[in-house]
N, C-alpha and C positions, 0 to 999 in steps of 0.2 A: 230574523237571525236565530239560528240553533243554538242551542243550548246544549256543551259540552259535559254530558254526565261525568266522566272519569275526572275530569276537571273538578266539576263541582263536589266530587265526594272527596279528591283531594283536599281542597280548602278546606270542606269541614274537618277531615283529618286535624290538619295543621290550626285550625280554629279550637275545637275539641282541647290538642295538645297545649295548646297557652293556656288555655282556662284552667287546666288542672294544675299546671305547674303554678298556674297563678294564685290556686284555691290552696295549695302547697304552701307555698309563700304567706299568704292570709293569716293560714293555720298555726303559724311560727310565733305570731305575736299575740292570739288569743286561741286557749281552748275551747273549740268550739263544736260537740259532736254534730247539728245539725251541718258544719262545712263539710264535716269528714265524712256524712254519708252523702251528700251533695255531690262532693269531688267522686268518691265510689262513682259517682251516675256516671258521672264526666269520662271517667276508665271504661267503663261500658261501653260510652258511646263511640271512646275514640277505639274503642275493638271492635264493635260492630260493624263503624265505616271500613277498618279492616280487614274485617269477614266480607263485605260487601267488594271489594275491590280488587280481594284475592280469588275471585272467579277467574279470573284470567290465570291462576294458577293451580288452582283447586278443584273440586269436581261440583257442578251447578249447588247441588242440594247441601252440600256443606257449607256453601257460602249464604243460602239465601238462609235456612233455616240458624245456622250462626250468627249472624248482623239480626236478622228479627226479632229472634230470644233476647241478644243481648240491648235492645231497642228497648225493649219491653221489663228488662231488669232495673233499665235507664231510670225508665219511666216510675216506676216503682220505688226507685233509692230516689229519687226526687222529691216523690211523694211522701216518702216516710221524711226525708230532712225538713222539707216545712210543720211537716207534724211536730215532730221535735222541737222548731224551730217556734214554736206555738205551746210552748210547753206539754206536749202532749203523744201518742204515737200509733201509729197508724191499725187501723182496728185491721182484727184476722182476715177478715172479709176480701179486702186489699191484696194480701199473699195468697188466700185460694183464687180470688180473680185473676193473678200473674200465673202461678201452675194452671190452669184450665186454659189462657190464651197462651202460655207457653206451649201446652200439648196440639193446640188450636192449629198452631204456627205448622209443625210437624205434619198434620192431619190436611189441611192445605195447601200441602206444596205439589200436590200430583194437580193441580189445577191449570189451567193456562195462565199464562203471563197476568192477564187485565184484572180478571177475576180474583186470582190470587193478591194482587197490588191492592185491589179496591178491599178487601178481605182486613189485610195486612193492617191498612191505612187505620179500618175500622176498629181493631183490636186498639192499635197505641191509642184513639181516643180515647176509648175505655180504660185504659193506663194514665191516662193525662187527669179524667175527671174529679180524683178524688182528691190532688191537692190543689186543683184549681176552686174545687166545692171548699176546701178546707177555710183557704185565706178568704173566700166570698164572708162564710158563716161566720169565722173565728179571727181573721187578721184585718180585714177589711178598714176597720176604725180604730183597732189595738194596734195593727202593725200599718200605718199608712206605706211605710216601705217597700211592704208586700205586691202593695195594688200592682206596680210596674209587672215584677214577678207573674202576678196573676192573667196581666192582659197579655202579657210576651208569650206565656202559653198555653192562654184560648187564643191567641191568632193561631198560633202550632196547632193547635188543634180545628179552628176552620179551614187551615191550609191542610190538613190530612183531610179533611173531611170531604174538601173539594177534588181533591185526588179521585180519593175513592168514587165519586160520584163521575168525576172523569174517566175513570176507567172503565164503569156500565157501560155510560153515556157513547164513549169512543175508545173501544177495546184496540183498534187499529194503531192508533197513535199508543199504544202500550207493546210496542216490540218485544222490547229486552230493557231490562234495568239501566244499561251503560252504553243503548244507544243514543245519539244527538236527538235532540228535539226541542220545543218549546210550550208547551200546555205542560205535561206530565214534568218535565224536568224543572219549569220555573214553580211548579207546587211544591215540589220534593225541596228545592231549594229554600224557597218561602218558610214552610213549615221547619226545617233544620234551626235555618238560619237564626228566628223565632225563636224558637229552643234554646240556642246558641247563646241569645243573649240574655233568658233568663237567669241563665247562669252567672253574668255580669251582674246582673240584678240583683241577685240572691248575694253579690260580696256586699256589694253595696248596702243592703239590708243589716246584715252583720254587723259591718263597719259602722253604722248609725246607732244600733244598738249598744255596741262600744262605747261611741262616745255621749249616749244619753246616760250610758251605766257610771262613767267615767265622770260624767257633770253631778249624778247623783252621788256619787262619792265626796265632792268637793261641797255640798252644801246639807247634804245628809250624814245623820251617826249610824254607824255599819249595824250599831248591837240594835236601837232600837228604833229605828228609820224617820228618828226625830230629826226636824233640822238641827243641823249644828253650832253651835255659837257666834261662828264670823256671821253665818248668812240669818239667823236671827236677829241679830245687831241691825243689820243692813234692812232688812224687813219690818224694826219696829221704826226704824229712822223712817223708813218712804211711809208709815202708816200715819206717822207722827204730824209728817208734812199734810200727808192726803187730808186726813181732821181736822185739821188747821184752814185748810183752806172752804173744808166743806162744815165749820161750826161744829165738828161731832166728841165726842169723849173720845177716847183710845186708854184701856186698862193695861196693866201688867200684873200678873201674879208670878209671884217666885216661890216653885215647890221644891222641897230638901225632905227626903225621905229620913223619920227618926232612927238614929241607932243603925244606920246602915254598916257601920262601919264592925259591930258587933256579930253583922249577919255573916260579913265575910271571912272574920273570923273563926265563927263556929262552924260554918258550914262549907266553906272555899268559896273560892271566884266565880266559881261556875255558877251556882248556889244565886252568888250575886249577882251576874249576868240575867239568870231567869227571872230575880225579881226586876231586874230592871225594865226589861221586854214587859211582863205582867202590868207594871205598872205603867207602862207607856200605852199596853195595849186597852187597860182600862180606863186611862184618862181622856181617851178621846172619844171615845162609847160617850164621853158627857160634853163633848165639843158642839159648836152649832160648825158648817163646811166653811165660814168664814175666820175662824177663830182657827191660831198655829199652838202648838205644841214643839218646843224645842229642849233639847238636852243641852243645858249649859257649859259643863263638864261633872263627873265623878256623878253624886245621887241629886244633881241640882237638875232642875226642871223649871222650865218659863212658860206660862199661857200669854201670848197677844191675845188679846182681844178686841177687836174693833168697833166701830159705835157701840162703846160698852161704858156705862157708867160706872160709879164705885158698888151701886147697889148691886146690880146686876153682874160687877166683877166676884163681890162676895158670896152670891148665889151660886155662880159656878166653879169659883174654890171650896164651896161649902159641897158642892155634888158631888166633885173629885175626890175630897177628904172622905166623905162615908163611903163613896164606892170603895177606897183604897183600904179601909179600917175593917172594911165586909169581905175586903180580900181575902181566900185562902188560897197557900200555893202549894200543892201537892207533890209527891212523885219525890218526895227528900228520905233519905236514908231512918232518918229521926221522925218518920212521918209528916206533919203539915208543919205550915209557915204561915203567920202573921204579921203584919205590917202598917205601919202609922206614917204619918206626911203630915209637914207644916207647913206655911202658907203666908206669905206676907202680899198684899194686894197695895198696888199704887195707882192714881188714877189721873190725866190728864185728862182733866174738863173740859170740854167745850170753849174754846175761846182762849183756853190759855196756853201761853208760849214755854216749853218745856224742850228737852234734851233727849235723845234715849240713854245718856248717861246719867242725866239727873232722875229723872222717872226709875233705872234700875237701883239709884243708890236708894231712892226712897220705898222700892219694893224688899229691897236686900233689909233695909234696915227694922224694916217690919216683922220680914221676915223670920231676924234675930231675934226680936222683942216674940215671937211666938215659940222658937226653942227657948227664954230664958223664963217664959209663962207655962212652961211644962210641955210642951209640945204636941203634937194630937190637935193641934187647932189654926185659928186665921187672926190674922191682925190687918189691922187697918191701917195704911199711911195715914201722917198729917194732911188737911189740902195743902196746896200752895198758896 
């Protein structure tokens, strides 16, 4: 069976044209510039099949030389949106590789058909490999989203590649771009197609990120990427349980930064803000990877700690405090900032049956008992 070219560059037309409109659509509900140079590709692409299929009205060299640059732009605005999409952006290297295979394009078109196809095929590889290399190096296991992305186009790219090597191998079977056939036509379709749906890939990616950013919102604090209250609640209760059933301690300490209220005062919100970040950012400098940090509300702060006794609770209140007292916060109008933290430690022992409401009133209330002993220090709950 033959394989109808004008067909097949139609469909990808109209395949092309939803993608965009669809990356259009995406874009409406999150800012997202890695979409918006994404969808650019997408434009490319669906002008290049354009270029490609306006031979029939055009004069040869404008269409071919058109559809391959803009192939090749594709490939590049692709490359750069994973870049981006990867926090990061596409090194120079990349853009003089697209000018030199763009000039390439030009410099190969007096060739025959085959040679030129096989030519073509091997430049967009060269187009393909660097955000394929990117997501291998950089998204592979940050972005598992990506992988789809990444395999959709290295098949595009072994489907060019077999092109190419089709057109050496059997220049015959390489007429004319938009004659029927079946080798040459089911590559070019393969490899599009590939293409096609990395670009479905690449929403889906987005959308994922969306809603992992979205879930961190609901159990994370925005200023200082502490968990937040609900989901601390919720995390000392399943810790509470897990100790219980496996004989182990489970500690709370309750941090309240002294005199905060002074600081934003004198200095604004902002002021406030920074210390707040500082000090979250240096209390966990003293954390073990088991052990949470969460932002209660306003300058209140909670340590979970798990198989953790009272002793070992005190030691790492005791870490936190001098870190926080050795603090200096720069970069203030008044020059530096200083800062003190108090510290009320509660401990569920080993074997015994507690609340995380009860555990927090008896860390709260220690707490107090260390602002009303002057503050700059730690207290120790009762046992039970």
């Amino acid at each position: 069976m033959l394989i109808h070219i004008p067909t097949v560059v139609v469909t990808l037309i109209l395949g092309y044209a939803m993608l965009a409109l669809q990356m259009s659509v995406a874009r409406k509900t999150q800012d997202s510039a890695p979409l918006r140079i994404w969808n650019w590709g997408n434009w490319a692409f669906l002008a290049a099949f354009l270029f490609l299929v306006s031979r029939l009205a055009v004069p040869l060299w404008v269409s071919t030389i058109g559809g391959n640059t803009l192939i090749l732009v594709g490939l590049a605005l692709y490359s750069q949106a994973i870049y981006l999409f990867l926090h990061g952006t596409a090194p120079r290297s990349m853009w003089i590789t697209l000018a030199v295979c763009c000039a390439a394009v030009v410099a190969l078109h007096p060739l025959d058909y085959a040679p030129r196809s096989s030519a073509y095929s091997l430049l967009q590889v060269l187009m393909l490999v660097p955000g394929v290399w990117h997501i291998i190096r950089h998204g592979w296991y940050k972005e598992p989203s990506l992988r789809m992305v990444a395999l959709t186009l290295g098949l595009c790219g072994l489907g060019l590649l077999w092109r190419a090597v089709q057109a050496l191998n059997d220049p015959f079977a390489f007429g004319d771009a938009l004659e029927p056939g079946r080798g040459p036509a089911l590559t070019f379709l393969v490899a599009f197609i590939c293409m096609l749906g990395s670009g479905f890939g690449f929403i889906l990616a987005a959308l994922e990120r969306s809603a992992n950013h979205m879930e961190n919102l609901a159990t994370h604090d925005g200023l200082t990427e502490c968990l937040n209250r609900s989901a601390a609640v919720a995390l000392l209760g399943n810790t509470l349980q897990r100790a219980q059933r496996t004989g182990e301690s489970t500690s709370l300490v309750m941090l309240d930064l002294d005199h905060f209220k002074s600081v934003n005062d004198k200095y604004g919100h902002r002021t406030g803000d920074e210390v707040l970040r500082k000090f979250a950012q240096t209390a966990r400098l003293r954390l073990r990877a088991s052990d949470v940090l969460a932002r209660m509300g306003g300058e209140e702060f909670a340590l979970i700690l798990p198989t953790t006794d009272a002793v070992g609770a005190v030691h790492v209140a005791e870490s936190v405090r001098a870190a926080i007292e050795a603090l200096v916060i720069n970069n203030l109008k008044d020059g530096t900032l200083s800062v003190t933290v108090s510290a009320g430690v509660a401990c569920a022992a080993a074997g015994a049956v507690t609340t995380p409401d009860l555990l927090y009133h008896r860390a709260d209330t220690a707490l107090y008992a260390a602002k009303a002993a002057g503050r700059n220090r730690i207290e120790l709950a009762a046992d039970l």
